[in-house]
C-alpha positions as CSV (number, residue, x, y, z in Angstrom):
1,X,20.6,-28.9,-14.9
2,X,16.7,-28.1,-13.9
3,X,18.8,-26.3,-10.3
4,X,20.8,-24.2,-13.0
5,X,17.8,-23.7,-15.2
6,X,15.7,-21.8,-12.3
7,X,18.6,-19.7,-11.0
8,X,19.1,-18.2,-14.5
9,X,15.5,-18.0,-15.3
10,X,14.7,-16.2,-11.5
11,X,17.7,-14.0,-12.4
12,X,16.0,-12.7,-15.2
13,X,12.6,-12.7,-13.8
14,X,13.9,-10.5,-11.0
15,X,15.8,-8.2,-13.5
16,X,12.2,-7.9,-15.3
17,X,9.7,-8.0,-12.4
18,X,12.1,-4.6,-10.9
19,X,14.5,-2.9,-13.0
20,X,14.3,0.7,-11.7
21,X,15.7,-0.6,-9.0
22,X,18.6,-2.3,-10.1
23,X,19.7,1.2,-11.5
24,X,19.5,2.9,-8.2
25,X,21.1,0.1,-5.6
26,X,17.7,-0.8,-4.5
27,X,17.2,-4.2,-6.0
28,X,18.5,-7.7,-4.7
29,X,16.1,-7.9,-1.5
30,X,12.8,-9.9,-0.9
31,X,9.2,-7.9,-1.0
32,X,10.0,-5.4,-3.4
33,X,6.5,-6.2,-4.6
34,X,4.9,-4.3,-1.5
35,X,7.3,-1.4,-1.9
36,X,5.2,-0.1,-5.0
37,X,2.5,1.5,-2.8
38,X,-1.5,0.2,-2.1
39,X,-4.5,2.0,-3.6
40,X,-4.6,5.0,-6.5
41,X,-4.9,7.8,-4.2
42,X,-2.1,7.7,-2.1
43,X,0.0,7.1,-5.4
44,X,-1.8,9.5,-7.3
45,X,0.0,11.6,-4.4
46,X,3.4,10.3,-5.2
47,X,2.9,8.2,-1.8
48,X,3.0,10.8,0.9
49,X,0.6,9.0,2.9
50,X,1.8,8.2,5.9
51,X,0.2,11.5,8.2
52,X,-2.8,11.5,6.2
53,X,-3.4,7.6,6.0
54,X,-7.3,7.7,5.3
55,X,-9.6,4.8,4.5
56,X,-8.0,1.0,3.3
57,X,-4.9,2.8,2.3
58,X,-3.9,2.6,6.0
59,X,-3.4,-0.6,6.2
60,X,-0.4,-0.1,3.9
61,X,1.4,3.1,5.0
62,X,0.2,3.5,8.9
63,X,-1.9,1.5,10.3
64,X,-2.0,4.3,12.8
65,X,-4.5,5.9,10.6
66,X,-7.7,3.4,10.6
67,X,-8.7,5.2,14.3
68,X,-8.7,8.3,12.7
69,X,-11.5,7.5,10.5
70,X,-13.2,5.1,11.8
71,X,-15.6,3.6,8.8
72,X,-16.8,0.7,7.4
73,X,-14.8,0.8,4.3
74,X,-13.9,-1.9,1.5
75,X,-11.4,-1.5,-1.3
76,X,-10.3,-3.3,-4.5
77,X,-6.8,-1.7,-6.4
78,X,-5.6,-2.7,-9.9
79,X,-2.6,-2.0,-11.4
80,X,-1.9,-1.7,-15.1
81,X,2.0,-2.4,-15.2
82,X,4.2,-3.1,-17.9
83,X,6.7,-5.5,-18.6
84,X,4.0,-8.6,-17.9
85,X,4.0,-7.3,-14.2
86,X,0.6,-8.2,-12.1
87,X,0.0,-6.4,-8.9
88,X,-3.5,-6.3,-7.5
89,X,-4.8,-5.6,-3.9
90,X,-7.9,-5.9,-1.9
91,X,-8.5,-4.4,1.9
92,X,-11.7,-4.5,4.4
93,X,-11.7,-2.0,7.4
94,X,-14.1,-1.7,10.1
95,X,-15.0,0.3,13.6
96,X,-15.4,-2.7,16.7
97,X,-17.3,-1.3,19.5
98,X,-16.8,2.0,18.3
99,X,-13.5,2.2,20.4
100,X,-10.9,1.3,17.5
101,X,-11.0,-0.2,13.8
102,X,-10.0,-3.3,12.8
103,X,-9.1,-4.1,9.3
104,X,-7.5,-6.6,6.7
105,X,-5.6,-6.6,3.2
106,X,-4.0,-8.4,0.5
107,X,-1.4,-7.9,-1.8
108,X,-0.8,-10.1,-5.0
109,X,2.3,-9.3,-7.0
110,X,3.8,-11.9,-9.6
111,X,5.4,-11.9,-13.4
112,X,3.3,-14.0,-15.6
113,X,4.6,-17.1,-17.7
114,X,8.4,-16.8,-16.8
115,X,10.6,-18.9,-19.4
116,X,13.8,-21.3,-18.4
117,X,16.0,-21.8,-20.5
118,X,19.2,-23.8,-21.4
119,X,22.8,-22.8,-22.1
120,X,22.0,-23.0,-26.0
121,X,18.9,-20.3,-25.1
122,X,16.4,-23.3,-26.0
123,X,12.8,-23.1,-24.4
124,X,12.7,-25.5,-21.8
125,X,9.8,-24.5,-20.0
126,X,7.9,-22.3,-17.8
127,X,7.7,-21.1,-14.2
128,X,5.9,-19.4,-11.7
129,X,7.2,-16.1,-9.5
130,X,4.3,-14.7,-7.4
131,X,3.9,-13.4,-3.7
132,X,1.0,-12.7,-1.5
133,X,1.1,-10.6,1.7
134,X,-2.2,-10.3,4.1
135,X,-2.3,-8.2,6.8
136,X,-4.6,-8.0,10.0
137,X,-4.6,-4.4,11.4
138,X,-5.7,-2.9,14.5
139,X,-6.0,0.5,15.3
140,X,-6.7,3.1,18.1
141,X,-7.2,6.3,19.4
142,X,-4.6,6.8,22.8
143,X,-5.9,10.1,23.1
144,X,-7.3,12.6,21.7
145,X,-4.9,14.1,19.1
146,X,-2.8,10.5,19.0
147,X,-3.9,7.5,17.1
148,X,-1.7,4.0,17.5
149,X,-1.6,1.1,15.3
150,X,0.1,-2.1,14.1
151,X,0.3,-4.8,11.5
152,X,0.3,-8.5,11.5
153,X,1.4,-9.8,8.5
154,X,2.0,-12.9,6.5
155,X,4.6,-13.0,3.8
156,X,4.2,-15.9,1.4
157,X,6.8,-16.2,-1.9
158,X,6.7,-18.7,-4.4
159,X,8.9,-19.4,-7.2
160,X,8.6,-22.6,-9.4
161,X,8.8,-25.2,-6.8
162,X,9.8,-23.6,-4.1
163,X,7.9,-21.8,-1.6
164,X,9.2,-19.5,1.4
165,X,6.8,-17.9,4.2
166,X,7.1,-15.6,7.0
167,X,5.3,-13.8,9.5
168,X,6.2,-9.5,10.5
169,X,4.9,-6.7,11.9
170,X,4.4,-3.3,11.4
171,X,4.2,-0.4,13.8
172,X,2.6,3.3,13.7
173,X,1.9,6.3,15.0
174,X,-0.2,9.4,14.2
175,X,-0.4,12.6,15.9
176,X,-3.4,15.2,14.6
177,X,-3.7,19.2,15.9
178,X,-6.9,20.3,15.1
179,X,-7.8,18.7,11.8
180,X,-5.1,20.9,10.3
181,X,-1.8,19.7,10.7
182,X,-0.2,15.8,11.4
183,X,2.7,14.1,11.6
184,X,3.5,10.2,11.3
185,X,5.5,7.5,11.6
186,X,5.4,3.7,10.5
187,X,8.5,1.3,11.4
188,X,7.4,-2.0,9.1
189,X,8.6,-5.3,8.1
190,X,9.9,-6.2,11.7
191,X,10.8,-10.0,11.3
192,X,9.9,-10.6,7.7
193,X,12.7,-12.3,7.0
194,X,11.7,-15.6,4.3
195,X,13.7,-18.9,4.3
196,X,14.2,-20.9,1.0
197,X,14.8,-24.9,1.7
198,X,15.8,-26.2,-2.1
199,X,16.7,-29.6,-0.1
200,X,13.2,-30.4,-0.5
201,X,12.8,-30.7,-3.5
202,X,16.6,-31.5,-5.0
203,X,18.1,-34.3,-3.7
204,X,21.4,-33.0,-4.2
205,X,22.8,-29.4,-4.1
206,X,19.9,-28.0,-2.0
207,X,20.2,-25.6,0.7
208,X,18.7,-23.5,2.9
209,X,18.8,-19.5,2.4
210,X,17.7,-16.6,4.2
211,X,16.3,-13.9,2.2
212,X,15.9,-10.5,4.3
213,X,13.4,-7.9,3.8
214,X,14.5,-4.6,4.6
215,X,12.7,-3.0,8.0
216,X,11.2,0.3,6.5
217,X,10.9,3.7,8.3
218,X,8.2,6.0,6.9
219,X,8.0,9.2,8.1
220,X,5.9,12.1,6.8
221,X,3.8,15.2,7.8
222,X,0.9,17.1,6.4
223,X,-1.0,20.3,6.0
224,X,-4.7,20.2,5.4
225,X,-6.7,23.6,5.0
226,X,-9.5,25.3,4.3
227,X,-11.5,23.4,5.9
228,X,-9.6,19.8,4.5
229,X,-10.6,20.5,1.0
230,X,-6.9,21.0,0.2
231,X,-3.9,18.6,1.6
232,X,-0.3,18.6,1.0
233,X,2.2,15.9,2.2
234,X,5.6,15.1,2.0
235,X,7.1,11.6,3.2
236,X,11.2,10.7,3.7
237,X,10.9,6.5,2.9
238,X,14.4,4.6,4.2
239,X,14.7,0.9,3.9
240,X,17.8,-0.1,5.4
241,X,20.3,-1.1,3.0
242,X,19.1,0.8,0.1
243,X,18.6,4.6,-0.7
244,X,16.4,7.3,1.2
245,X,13.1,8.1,-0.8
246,X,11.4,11.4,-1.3
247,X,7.5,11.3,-1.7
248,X,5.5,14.6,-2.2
249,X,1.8,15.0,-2.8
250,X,-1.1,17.7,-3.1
251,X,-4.6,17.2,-3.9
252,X,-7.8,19.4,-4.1
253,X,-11.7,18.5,-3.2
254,X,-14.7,20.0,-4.7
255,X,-17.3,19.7,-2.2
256,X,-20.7,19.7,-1.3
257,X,-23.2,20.8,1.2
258,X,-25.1,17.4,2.7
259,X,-27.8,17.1,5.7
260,X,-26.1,15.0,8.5
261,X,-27.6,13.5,11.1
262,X,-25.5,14.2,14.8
263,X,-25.4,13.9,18.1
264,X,-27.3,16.2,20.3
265,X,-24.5,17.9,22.7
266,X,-27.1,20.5,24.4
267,X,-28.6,17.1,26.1
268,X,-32.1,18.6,25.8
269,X,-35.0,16.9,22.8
270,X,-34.3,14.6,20.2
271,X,-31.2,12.9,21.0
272,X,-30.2,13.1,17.3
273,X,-30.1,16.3,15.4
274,X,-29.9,17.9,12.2
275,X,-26.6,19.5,10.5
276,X,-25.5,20.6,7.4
277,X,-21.6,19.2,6.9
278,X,-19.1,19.2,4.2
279,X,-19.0,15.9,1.8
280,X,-16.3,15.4,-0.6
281,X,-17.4,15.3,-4.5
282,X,-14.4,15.4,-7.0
283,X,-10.6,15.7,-6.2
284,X,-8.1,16.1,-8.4
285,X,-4.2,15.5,-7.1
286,X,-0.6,15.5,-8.2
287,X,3.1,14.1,-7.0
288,X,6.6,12.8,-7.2
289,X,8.1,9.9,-6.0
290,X,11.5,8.9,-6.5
291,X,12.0,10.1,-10.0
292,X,8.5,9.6,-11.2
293,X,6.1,12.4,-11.3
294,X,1.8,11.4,-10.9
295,X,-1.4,12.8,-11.1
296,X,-4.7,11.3,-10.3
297,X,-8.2,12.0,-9.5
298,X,-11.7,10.4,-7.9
299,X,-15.2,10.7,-8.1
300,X,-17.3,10.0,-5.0
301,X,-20.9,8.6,-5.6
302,X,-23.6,7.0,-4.2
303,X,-24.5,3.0,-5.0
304,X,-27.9,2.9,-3.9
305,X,-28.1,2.9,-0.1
306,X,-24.3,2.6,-0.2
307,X,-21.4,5.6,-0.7
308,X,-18.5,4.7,-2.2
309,X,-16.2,6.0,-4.8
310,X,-13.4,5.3,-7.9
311,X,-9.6,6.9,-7.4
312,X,-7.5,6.9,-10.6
313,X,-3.4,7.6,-10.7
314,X,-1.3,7.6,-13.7
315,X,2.8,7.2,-13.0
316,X,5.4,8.5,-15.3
317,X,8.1,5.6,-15.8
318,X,11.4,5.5,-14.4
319,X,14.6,4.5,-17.0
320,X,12.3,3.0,-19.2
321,X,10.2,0.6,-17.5
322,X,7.4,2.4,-18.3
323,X,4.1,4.4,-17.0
324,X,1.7,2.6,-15.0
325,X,-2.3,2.9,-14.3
326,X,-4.1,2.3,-11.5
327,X,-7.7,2.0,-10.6
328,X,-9.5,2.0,-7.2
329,X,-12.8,1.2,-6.2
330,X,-14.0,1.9,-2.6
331,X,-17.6,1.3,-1.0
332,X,-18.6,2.6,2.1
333,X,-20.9,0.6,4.1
């Protein structure tokens, strides 16, 4: 009866936790919590991230990107979903030896308080249905215009009492002319494949099952001009087995005009010198992906000796599973 209980209840918990997808042919595979996208600004975009893949948010879409912009860089994402949905996220990037960036993240997605229940529809009790991914990342520059990257990542599901694991990679690639144009690409979930066991836990009936994670191709380019302060993206998204994705994105910066500290290149004095550059200030931004259409914005502001920053997105819902919030915090160190 309790083995009956849980496949109803996960059923349902499934249904809730994702029920776009079940309208589009896209439900009925493990991970779909990492498919909704890491940090507000990339989503604020509609997701067309992966050529521009700046900061944290690399270590989601291409981890080509850390090498790129090689900072000190931590970030905290909240989302405010509906439907009792919880998916939260935390990332910590830095340079090493000033010759690539390192990073990792963490991705918390679950459905709160999931109910079994018996043939009659009589409480008889509760459950949990949560998942955690971390990734390590490394990143580097091959050559000048071409950054490489990859993911190591660990998968961990758990539904009542069972619990299924698993260990895949991810793979990217960035190519850069200029500071005005990019292209990438990011091939993920390689080998993230999670096995239930029920035999552990009931003595008769159990089994072992293999549920598959889709491999993921991400493609996408961008256009950033005058002088970066405007960027547009576009992303094609294919997980095998389910239906190609569209992302498109565009944001603005306000700027400012800052005193920077660089390198000398003449060789000749101080072997540091003083520049005025470009520092981002405001940015406002807009998208679509798959259906849903999002705008967001952030503020970038100084914490004492530290610089850091909060990114905002707001999703339109998609067949009635409602709009969605999210809030980033970034500090650069």
């Amino acid at each position: 009866m309790r083995k009956l209980l849980l496949t109803i209840s996960a059923i349902a918990a499934v249904t809730a936790y994702m029920p776009s997808m079940a309208e589009t042919g896209n439900a009925g595979y493990a991970g779909d919590f990492m498919r909704f996208g890491l940090g507000a600004r990339p989503l604020g975009m509609g997701g067309a991230f992966a050529a521009i893949a700046e900061g944290f948010e690399a270590c989601y879409y291409n981890p080509a990107g850390l090498a790129l912009y090689p900072v000190r860089q931590a970030g905290f994402t909240y989302h405010s979903l509906t439907l009792d949905r919880q998916l939260n996220s935390a990332a910590l990037i830095s340079p090493v030896r000033n010759e690539a960036v390192m990073g990792i993240s963490w991705i918390y997605g679950g459905v709160g308080d999931v109910q079994m229940r018996d043939s009659d529809r009589n409480l008889a009790g509760i459950f949990a249905n949560n998942s955690n991914a971390v990734a390590l990342t490394f990143s580097k520059m091959a050559t000048e215009y071409l950054s490489l990257g990859a993911n190591v990542r660990y998968l961990q599901s758990k539904l009542d009492e069972l619990t299924a694991y698993t260990v895949g990679a991810d793979f990217g690639a960035i190519a850069r002319y200029k500071k005005m144009a990019s292209v990438g690409i990011s091939l993920q979930n390689f080998g993230s494949d999670l096995k239930w066991d029920s035999g552990k836990y009931w003595s008769q009936g159990g089994k072992s099952y293999m549920d598959r994670v889709p491999v993921r191709i991400r493609g996408g380019v961008a256009a950033l001009l005058f002088d970066e302060t405007f960027i547009g993206a576009l992303d094609v998204v294919k997980d095998l087995n389910m239906n190609i994705r569209i992302n498109l994105g565009a944001e603005y910066w306000f700027t400012t005009r800052v005193k920077e500290l660089v390198e000398n290149e003449e060789g000749e004095g101080e072997a540091l010198t003083e520049t005025m550059v470009s520092e981002r200030l405001f940015g406002l931004r807009t998208g679509y992906n798959d259906g849903s259409f999002t705008f967001g914005g952030s503020l970038m502001y100084p914490f004492g000796n530290l610089n850091g920053g909060f990114d905002y997105a707001y999703m339109t819902g998609r067949r009635d599973e409602g709009s969605n919030h999210v809030f980033t915090l970034r500090v650069l160190f």
